[in-house]
N, C-alpha and C positions, 0 to 999 in steps of 0.2 A: 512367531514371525510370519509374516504374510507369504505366501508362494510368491507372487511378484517382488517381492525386497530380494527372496532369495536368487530368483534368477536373476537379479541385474548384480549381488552378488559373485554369483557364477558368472557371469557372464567378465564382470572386471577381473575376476582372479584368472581366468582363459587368459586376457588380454596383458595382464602380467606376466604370466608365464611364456607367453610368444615374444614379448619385449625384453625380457631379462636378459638375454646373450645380448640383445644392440645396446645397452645400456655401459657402457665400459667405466661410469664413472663411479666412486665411492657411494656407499649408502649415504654419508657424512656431506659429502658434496651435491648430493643429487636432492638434497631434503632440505626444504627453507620453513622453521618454525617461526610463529610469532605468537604475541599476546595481548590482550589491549584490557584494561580492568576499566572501569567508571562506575564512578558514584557520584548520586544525584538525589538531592534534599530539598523537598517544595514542601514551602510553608503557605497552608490560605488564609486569606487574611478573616474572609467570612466565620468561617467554622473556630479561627485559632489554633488548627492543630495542623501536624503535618501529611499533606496529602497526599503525599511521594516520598519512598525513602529506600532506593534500589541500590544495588552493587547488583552489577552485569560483570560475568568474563567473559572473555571471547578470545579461545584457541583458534590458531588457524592453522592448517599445516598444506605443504603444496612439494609435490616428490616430482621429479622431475625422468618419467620413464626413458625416454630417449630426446633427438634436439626435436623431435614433431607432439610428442606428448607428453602430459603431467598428471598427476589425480590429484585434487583439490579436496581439504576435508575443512569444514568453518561450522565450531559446534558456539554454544552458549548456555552455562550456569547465570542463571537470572532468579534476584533475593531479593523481595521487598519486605523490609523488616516489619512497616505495620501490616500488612497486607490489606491495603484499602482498595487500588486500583481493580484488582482481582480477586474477589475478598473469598476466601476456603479454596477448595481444586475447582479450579475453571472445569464448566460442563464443553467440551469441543465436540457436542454433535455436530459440527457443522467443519469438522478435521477428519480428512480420511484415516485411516488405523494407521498407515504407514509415516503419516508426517506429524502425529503427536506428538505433545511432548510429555516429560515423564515427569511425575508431581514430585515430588522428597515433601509431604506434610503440606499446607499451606500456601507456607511462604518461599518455597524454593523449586525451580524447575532445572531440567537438563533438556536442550533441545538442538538436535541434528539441525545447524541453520543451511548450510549446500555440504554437498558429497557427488563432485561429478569427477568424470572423466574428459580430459578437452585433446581431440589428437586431431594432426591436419595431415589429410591426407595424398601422396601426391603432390603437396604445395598450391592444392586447387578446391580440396573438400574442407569444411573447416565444420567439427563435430564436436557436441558440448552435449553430455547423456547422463542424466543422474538429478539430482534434486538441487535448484537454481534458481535463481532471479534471469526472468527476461523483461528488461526496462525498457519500454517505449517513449515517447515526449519529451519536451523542453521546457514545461512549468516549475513555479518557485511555488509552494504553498497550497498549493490546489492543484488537484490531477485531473487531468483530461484525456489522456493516450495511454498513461500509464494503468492499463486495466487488465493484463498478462496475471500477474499476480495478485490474489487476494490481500489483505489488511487486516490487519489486529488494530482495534480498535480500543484499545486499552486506555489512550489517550485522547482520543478525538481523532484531528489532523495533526497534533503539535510533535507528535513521534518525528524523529529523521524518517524518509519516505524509504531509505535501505533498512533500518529497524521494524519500518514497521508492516514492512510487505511480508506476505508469509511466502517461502521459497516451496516450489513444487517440484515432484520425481515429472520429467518431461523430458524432450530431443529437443535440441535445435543443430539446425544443419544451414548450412554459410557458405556458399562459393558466389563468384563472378558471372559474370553473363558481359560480356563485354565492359560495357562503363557502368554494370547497375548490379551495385551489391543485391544478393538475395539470400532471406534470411525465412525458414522456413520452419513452425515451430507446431510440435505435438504434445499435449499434457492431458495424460490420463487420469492423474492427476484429480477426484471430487474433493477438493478441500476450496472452502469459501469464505469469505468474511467473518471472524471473530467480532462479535457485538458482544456489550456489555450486559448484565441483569440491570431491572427496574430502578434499582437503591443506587448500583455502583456511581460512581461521582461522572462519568462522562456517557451515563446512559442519553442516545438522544430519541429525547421524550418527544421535540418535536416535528417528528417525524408521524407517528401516529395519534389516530382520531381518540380524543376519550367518547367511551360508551355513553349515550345517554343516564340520566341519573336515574337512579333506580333499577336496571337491568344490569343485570352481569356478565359478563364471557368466557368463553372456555377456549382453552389454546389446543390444538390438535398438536399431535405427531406430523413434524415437519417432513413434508415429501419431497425426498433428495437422491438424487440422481445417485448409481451405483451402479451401471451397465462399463465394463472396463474400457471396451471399444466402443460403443456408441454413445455413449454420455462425453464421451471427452474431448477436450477444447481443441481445436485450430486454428492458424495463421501465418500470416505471411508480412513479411514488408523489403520492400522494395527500396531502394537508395542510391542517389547519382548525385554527380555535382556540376553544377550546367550556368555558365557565365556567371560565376561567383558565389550561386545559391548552392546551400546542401537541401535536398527534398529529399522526403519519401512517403510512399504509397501505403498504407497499413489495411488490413484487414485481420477481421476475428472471429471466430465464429465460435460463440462460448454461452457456456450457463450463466446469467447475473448472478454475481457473488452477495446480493442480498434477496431473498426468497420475496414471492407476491403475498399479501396477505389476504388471501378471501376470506371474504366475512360472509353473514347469514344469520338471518335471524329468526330463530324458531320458538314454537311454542311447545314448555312442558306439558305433560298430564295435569300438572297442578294448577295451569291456564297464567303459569309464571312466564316471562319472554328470557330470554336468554342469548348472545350473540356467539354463533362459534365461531375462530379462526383460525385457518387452515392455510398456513405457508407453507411453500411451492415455489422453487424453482424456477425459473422455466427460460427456457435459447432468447439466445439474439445473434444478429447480424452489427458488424460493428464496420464501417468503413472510412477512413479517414487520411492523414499525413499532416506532415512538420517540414516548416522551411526557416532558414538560416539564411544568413547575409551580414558580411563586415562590410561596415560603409565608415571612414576613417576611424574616428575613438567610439567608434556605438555597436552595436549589433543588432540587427532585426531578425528577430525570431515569433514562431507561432507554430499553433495549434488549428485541426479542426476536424471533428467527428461527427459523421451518422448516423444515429444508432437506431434502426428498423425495429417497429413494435415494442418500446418500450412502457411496462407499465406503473401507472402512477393509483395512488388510491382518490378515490373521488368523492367529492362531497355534491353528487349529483344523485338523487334519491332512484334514479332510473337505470342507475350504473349496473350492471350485472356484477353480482357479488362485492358491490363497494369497490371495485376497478374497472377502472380506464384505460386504454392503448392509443399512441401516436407514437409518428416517427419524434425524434427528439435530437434537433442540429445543436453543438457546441464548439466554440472557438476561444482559440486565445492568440492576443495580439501583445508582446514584449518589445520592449528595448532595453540594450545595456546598452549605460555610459559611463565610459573609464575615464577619469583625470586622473595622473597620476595616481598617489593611494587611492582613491576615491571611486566606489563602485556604487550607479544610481540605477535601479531596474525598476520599470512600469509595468504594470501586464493589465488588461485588458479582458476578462474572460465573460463571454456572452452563452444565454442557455433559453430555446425556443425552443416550444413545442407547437411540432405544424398544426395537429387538429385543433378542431374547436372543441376542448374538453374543459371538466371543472376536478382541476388536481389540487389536493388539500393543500393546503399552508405551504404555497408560493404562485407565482404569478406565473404566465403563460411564456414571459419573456423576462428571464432575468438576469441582474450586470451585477457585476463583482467584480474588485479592480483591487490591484495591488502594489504596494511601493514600498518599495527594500534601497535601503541605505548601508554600506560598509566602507568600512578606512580602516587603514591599518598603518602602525605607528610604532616607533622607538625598533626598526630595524626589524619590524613585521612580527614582533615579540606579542605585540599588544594588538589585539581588533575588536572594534567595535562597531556592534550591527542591529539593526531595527528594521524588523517586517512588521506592516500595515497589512490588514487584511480590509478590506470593509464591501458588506450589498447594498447597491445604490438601492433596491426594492424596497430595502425593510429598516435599514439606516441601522445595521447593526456589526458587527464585526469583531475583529482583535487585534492588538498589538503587544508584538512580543520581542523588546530591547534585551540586548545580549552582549555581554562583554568576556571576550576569552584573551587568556594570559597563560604565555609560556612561564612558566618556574626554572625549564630547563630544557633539553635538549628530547625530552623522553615523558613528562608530567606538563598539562597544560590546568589552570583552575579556570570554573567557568561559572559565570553569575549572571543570570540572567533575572526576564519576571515577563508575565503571562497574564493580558488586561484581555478582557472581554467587555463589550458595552452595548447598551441599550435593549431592544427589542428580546425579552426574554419567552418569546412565543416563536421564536424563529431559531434557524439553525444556528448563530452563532452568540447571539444574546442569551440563548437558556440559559448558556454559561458562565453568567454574568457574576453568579454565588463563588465563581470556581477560583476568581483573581488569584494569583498565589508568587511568589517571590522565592528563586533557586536557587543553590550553589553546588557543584560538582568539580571531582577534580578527574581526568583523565590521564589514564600511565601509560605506555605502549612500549615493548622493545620485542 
């Protein structure tokens, strides 16, 4: 076990034991378990066979030390019967030791999803310490703020974005300042983006360059950050609510959760060419905020970020190491409209890069827009719902129609299906092979 797991550890068991006498209430009364099971069965229509075939559990337990504090524990048993998605033990070089999770053969993991501590101090310090989700933004379908926690990529995007964040050991620390919540967040935390292998079904291929034909390349040992105090991420965000709006102010100051790929290309002894490449890490500056506003049955909502020196790979033969650097502005612009049942969201999300660069396979400036449909019926038993994804750039996109039904008070079954279309050279088209048709049932008590 790592020295750092064991201090924090130690350090919760101290904080038990000082809490024990203020605690006057039952072990029985002071302890809230839960459980939630799902299973979920995708068939693709391309291949004919099934592409998905998971049983998730998810215990959660939550103790109640005294009225200012609690310890939270949220694990997950995860079984995909064919093992396609992640096909043998997933390699998590790219998971710190402490936030692994633990293989049982193949097709079954066990994984610590949070383990914090949350106590308010005073009625003025508000402390959350131990391994968590910290959620930024206001997006359906596409993330823009939310960049706090890494992503398993198991799926693409089509995971729920609480499934599919990977939760990290970090502080966050919460009090007032007059009218402007502050929310102040440390993660030592080097765990990064979970990508798939070449074969797996949601690798995205079209993200990188193919080699020329005829030359081969060699993948280095990925260079990743591992200093406990000076590798690790920071931020802050700021929040007020001021003639109707909620805003707030974000910054971050973090390693991108997907490595740069340097490339190079060298000649053997044999006067063979060769390409090696050598992912790396490396900071950025992330500055940005989210505003809100009810204007009678709608909501205006949005996004927008800066993100200092990020880099893209270039198909610019002059590029030093096959990369390029600009700053890189993004936005997004929402409304909800509620009738009655009826819930109709737009979003708007825009993505510039200020320099004059040549960045592979996308444009300097690109639009992606979204529309989400829900109603719900026969006493809010039945809902039915359809997200649009689509990029005006490349004319490619997804849409994924969803029908969930209560059984009962405690079981929901849920049928959905998952279209990808067109441009199969761009990020949402590759996926066009992947079409597939689901059904799942969810238990919770």
């Amino acid at each position: 076990m790592s020295h750092k797991i064991k201090l924090l550890i130690f350090l919760l068991f101290i904080f038990l034991r000082v809490n024990a006498q203020e605690n006057k209430k039952s072990f029985k009364e002071s302890l809230k378990a839960s459980v939630v099971v799902k299973t979920d069965f995708s068939y693709e229509f391309k291949s004919e066979k099934l592409q998905k075939s998971e049983l998730i559990i998810k215990p959660e337990f939550s103790y109640k030390l005294n009225k200012n504090s609690k310890l939270v524990l949220k694990g997950q048993i995860y079984t995909e019967l064919n093992d396609n998605l992640e096909a043998g033990v997933t390699k998590e070089g790219m998971v710190s030791d402490y936030s692994k999770r633990l293989f049982i053969g193949d097709r079954t993991n066990l994984e610590l999803r949070e383990f914090y501590l949350y106590t308010n101090i005073f009625k003025k310090l508000r402390l959350t310490i131990g391994k968590q989700q910290v959620v930024w933004g206001e997006t359906d379908g596409l993330k823009l703020l939310d960049v706090v926690n890494p992503q398993n990529f198991r799926e693409f995007v089509l995971d729920d974005f609480e499934d599919s964040r990977i939760p990290l050991w970090s502080i966050k620390v919460e009090f007032d300042v007059e009218k402007v919540g502050v929310q102040l967040v440390w993660i030592p935390d080097n765990t990064y983006h979970i990508t798939q292998d070449f074969d797996a079904p949601f690798f995205t291929k079209s993200l990188f360059q193919s080699p020329p034909e005829g030359i081969a390349t060699q993948f280095k040992k990925t260079i990743k950050p591992k200093r406990f105090i000076a590798d690790s991420d920071i931020g802050f965000k700021l929040s007020t609510f001021k003639s109707g709006w909620d805003l707030s102010l974000n910054y971050f100051y973090y390693y991108d959760d997907l490595p740069v790929f340097y490339n190079q290309l060298q000649t053997l002894e044999t006067e063979e060419l060769i390409i090696n490449i050598q992912p790396k890490f490396e900071r950025q500056h992330l500055i940005g905020g989210t505003f809100n506003k009810v204007v009678g049955s709608s909501t205006i909502r949005g996004e927008i970020a800066y993100i200092f020196n990020q880099n893209f790979t270039s198909t610019n033969t002059n590029a030093i190491q096959g990369i390029e650097t600009s700053n890189l502005y993004k936005s997004a612009i929402g409304i909800d409209y509620i009738r009655g049942e009826n819930v109709v969201s737009f979003q708007l999300f825009s993505d510039l890069i200020t320099e004059s660069i040549s960045p592979y396979n996308r444009d300097k400036f690109e639009t992606n827009t979204s529309l989400k449909f829900s109603r719900e019926l026969m006493n809010d038993n039945l809902k039915i719902e359809t997200l649009w994804v689509h990029n005006s750039n490349h004319g490619d996109g997804y849409i994924r129609p969803q029908v969930s039904y209560w059984l009962n008070s405690s079981s929901q079954l849920l049928v959905g299906s998952t279209l990808f279309y067109r441009n199969k050279n761009h990020l949402f088209g590759q996926f066009s092979d992947r079409n597939r048709i689901s059904i799942g049932i969810k238990w919770g008590v």
